[in-house]
C-alpha positions in Angstrom: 58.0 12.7 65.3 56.7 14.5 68.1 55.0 13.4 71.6 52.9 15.6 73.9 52.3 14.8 77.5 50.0 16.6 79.1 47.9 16.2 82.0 50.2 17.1 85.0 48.8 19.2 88.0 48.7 19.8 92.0 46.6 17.5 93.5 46.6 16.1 97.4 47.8 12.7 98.2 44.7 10.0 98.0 44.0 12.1 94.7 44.3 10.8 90.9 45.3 12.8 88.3 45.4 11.5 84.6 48.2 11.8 81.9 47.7 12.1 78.1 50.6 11.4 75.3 49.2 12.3 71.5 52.1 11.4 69.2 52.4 12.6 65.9 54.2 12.5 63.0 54.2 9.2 62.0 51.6 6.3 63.2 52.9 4.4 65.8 51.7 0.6 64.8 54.3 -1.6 66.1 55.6 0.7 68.7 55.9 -0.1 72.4 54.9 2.8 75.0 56.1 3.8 77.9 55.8 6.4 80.8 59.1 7.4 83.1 59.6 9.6 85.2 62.7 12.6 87.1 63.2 14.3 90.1 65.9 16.8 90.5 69.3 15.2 91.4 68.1 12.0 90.5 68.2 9.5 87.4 65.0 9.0 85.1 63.0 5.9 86.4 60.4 3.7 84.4 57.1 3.7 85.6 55.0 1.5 83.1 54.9 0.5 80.0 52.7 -1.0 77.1 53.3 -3.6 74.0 51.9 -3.1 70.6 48.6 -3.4 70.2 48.2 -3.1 73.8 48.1 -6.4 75.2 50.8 -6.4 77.5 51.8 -4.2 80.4 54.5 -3.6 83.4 54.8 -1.1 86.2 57.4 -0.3 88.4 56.9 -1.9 91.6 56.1 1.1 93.6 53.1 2.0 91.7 51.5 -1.5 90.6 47.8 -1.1 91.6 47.1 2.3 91.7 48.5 3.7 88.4 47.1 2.3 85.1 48.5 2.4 81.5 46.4 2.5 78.0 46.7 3.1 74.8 44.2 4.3 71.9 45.8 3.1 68.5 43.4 4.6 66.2 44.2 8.3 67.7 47.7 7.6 68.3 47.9 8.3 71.9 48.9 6.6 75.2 47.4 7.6 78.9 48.5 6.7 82.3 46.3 6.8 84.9 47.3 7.4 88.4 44.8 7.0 92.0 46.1 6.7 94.8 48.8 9.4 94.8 51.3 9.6 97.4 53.9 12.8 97.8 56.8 10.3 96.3 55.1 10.5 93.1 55.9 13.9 92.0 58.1 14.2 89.3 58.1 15.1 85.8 56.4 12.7 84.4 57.5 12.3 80.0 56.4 9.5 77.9 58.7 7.5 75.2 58.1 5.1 72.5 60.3 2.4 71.2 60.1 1.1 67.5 59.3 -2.5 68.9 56.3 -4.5 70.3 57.2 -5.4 73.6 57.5 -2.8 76.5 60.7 -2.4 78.1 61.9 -0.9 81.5 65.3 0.8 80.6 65.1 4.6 79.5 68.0 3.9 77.0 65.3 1.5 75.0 62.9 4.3 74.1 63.6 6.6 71.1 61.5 9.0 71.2 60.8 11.5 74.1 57.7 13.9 75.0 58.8 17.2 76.8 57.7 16.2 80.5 54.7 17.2 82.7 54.7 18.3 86.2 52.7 16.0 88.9 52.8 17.7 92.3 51.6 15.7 95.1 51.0 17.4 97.9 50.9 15.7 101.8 
């Protein structure tokens, strides 16, 4: 089972950028997904997160309203869109998936891992 972020960049704050997950390996019916994200010295936060089929969804608090998550089930993959951007956004952003229908918020929840993509906001 693999996931792929991608999508990262450098982009000035007001700016949107918008990050991809393909997983593959298996289909992921039934799986939650989430996006979190790490900056150096500090612990992995959650930043939103999806239910199976898609229904429901929950952001962190600091980026309700200008980041949106989705998912496409029939190509396996899970985006997060982000407007808005402010220079406390950049981190290495990695997306996770958790073998059960409702998002949750914890890191230790998720089971899966993608490798991480950079987002660089610049003031």
């Amino acid at each position: 089972v693999q996931l792929q972020a991608c999508g990262g960049g450098l982009v000035q704050a007001g700016g949107s950028l918008r990050l991809s997950c393909a997983a593959s390996g298996r289909t992921f019916n039934n799986w939650a997904m989430g996006w979190f994200r790490q900056t150096p010295g500090k612990e992995r936060e959650f930043v939103a997160a999806i239910s199976w089929p898609g229904v429901s969804t929950a952001y962190a608090r600091s980026v309700k309203g200008r980041f949106t998550i989705s998912r496409d089930n029939a190509k396996n993959t899970v985006d997060l869109q982000m407007n808005s951007l402010k220079p406390e956004d950049t981190a290495v952003y990695y997306c996770a998936a958790r073998p059960y229908n409702w998002p949750r918020t914890g890191s230790h929840e998720y089971d899966y891992w993608g490798q991480g993509t950079q987002v660089t906001v610049s003031s």
